[in-house]
N, C-alpha and C positions, 0 to 999 in steps of 0.2 A: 208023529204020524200025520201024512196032512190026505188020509184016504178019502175025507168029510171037507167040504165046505168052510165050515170054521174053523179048521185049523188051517188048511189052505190060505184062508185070509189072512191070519195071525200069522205064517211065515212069510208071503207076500209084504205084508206090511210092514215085518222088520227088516228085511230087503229093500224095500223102499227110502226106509227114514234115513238115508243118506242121502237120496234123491231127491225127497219130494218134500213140501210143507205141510202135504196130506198126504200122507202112505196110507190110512186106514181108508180113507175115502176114495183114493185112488184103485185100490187094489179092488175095494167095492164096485168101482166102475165095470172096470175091465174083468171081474168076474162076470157079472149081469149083461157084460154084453156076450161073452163068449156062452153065454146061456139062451139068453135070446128073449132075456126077461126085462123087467125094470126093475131097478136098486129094490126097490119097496119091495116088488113081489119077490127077489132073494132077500132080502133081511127076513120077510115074514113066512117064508114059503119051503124054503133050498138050503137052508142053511146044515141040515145033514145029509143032501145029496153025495156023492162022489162028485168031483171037481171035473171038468171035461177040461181033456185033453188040452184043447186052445188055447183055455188060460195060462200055461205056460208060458206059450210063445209071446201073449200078448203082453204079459210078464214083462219078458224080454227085451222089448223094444220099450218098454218104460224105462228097464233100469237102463238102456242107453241113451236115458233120455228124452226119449220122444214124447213131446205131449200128449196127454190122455184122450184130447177133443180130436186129433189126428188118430189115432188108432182104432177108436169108435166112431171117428167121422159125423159125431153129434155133440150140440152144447144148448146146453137152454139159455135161454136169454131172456130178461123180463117176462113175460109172459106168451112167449113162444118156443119152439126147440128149433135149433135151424140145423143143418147139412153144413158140415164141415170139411176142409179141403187143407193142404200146406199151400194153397194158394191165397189164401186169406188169412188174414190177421185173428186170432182166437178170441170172441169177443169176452170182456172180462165183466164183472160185476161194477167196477168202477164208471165204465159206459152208461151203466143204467140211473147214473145221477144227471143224464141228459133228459132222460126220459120222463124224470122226476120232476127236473125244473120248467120243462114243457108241460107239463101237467099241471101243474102251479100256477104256468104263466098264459096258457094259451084258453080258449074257451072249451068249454067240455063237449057243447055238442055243435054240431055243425057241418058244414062243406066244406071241409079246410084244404091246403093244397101246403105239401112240405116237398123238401129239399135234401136231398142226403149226398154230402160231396167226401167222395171217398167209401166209398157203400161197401167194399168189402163183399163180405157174406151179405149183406142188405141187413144186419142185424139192426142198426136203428130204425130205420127208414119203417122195416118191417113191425117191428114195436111201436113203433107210430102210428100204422096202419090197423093196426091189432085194436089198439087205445082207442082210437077215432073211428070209428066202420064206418061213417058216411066221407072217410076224406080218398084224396088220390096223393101220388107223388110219385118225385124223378128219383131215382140213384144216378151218380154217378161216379163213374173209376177209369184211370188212366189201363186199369187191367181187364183186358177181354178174358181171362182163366178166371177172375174175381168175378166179373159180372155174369157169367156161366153161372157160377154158383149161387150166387143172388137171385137170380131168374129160376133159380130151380126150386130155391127155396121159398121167394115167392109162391111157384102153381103148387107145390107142397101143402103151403100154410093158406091156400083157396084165395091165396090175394093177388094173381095173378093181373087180372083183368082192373087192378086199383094201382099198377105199381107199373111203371117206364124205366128201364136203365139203357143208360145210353154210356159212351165210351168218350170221354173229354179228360181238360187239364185242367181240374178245377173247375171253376164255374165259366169258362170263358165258352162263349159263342150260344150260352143259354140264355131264355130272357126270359119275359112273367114275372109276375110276382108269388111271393111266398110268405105264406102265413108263418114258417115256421123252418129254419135249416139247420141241417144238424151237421157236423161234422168232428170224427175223430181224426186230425191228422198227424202225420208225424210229427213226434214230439222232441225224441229222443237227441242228445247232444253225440256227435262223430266218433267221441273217442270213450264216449261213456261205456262199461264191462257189465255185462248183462248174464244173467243165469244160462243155464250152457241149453235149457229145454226151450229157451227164446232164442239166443243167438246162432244156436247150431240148425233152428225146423225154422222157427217164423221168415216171413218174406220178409228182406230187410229195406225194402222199398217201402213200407206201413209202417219203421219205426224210426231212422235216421234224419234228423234236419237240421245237418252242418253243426259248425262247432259248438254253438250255444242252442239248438234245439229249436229256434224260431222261425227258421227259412221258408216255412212252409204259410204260418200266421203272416208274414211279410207279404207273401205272392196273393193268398185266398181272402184276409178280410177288405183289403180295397175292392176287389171284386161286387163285396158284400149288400153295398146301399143301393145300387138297382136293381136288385135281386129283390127285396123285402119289402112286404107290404106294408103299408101304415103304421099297424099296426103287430105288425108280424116281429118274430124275435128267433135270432141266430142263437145255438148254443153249439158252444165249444167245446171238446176235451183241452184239458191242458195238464203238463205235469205241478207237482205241487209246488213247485217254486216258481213259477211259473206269471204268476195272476199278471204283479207289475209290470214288466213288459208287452204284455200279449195287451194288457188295458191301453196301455201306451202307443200303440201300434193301433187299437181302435181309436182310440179319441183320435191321431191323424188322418181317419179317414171318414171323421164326423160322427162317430159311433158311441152311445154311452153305452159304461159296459156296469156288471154286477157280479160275484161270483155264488157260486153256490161248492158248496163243501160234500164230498162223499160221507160215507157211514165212517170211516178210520179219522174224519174228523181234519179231511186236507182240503184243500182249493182243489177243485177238480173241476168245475164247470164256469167258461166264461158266457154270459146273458147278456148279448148285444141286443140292443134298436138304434132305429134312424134319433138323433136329435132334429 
């Protein structure tokens, strides 16, 4: 019987486990959202409701796949919730080990001024902002549908009036310095097979960079040294194998670099300055 809540979930989520690496938590989403609640208040609240109708459909579009942040159109992120779109990259947990290493590395309070190249949803940029309330900064994306969504999700999260995006290719044609740049860019190698809920919805402009995955670290860190202040510091996404090369590609452009490791215990963040 799935008349109640609970059970609804428990058949949802053995529909899923073919699908998802989290069916329980997914099907939890996508319940609370077709309720109009948050997770919490159905875990603690609804859970012998009658299921509304929606949930079904929204069901539906999971098991073909579609990512969960696309059909609720929200994902939290560090310590914000941003607006979601198929027009941005879904930002993952593994991003927020940029956030971390800027936290680490940069000063805690202050007038800072950051850089976010490839802003996406603005999800770092925005987390930065979030972190720092006395700082400003640039997004930017080669995607006018991305930076829409960034700008929205800026005056959303009241950080409008601290946050510029603008529409470039990388950093060319911007100047200043920065205390602090972030950037996730494509990482992904050309011929590399990706989960069908990434390769089939996500934009494949935020994940491809040519055969070996680094076309993108080739074009953006030379860029990098007049961009940064003194004492300012670039951080990277990279994939985990990743480090060697991407270091290699800094040090030609006078860069020392460092990494920092995600929670699963990989290279996930390159930590550039000027030497």
């Amino acid at each position: 019987m799935t008349d109640r809540i609970r059970a609804a979930l428990a058949t949802a989520a053995a529909r899923l486990a073919d699908v998802s690496g989290t069916p329980r938590l997914d099907a939890e989403l996508l319940m609370a959202h077709a309720l109009g609640v948050s997770r919490e208040r159905l875990l603690l609240g609804h859970m012998d409701d009658a299921p509304p109708a929606a949930f079904w459909a929204l069901l539906a579009r999971r098991l073909a796949y579609e990512p969960v942040a696309y059909i609720t159109g929200t994902r939290d992120f560090w310590t914000i919730a941003l607006h979601i779109t198929p027009d941005v990259l879904i930002p993952r947990p593994d991003s927020e080990t940029l956030i971390e290493a800027a936290a680490e590395s940069l000063p805690r309070e202050g007038t800072l001024r950051f850089l976010d190249l490839g802003t996406g949803s603005g999800a770092l940029l925005l987390a930065a902002l979030d972190q720092w309330p006395e700082s400003t900064g640039v997004g930017v994306d080669s995607s006018a549908a991305a930076l829409a969504v960034a700008a929205k999700n800026a005056r959303r999260l009241g950080l409008g009036d601290r946050a510029a995006f603008v529409r470039g290719d990388w950093a060319q044609s911007l100047w200043g310095r920065f205390h602090g740049i972030f950037c996730n860019p494509p990482y992904i190698e050309s011929t590399a097979r990706l989960p069908r809920d990434v390769a089939d919805y996500e934009p494949a402009g935020a994940l491809f960079a040519g055969v070996d995955g680094l076309d993108d670290y080739r074009r953006l860190i030379p860029q990098l040294p007049a961009l940064l202040a003194p004492e300012g510091r670039a951080f990277l996404e990279i994939g985990s194998a990743q480090a060697g090369p991407v270091i290699e590609i800094a040090a030609a452009a006078g860069l020392g670099a460092t990494t920092r490791r995600d929670m699963a215990g990989l290279d996930r963040c390159i930590i550039l300055q000027r030497l």
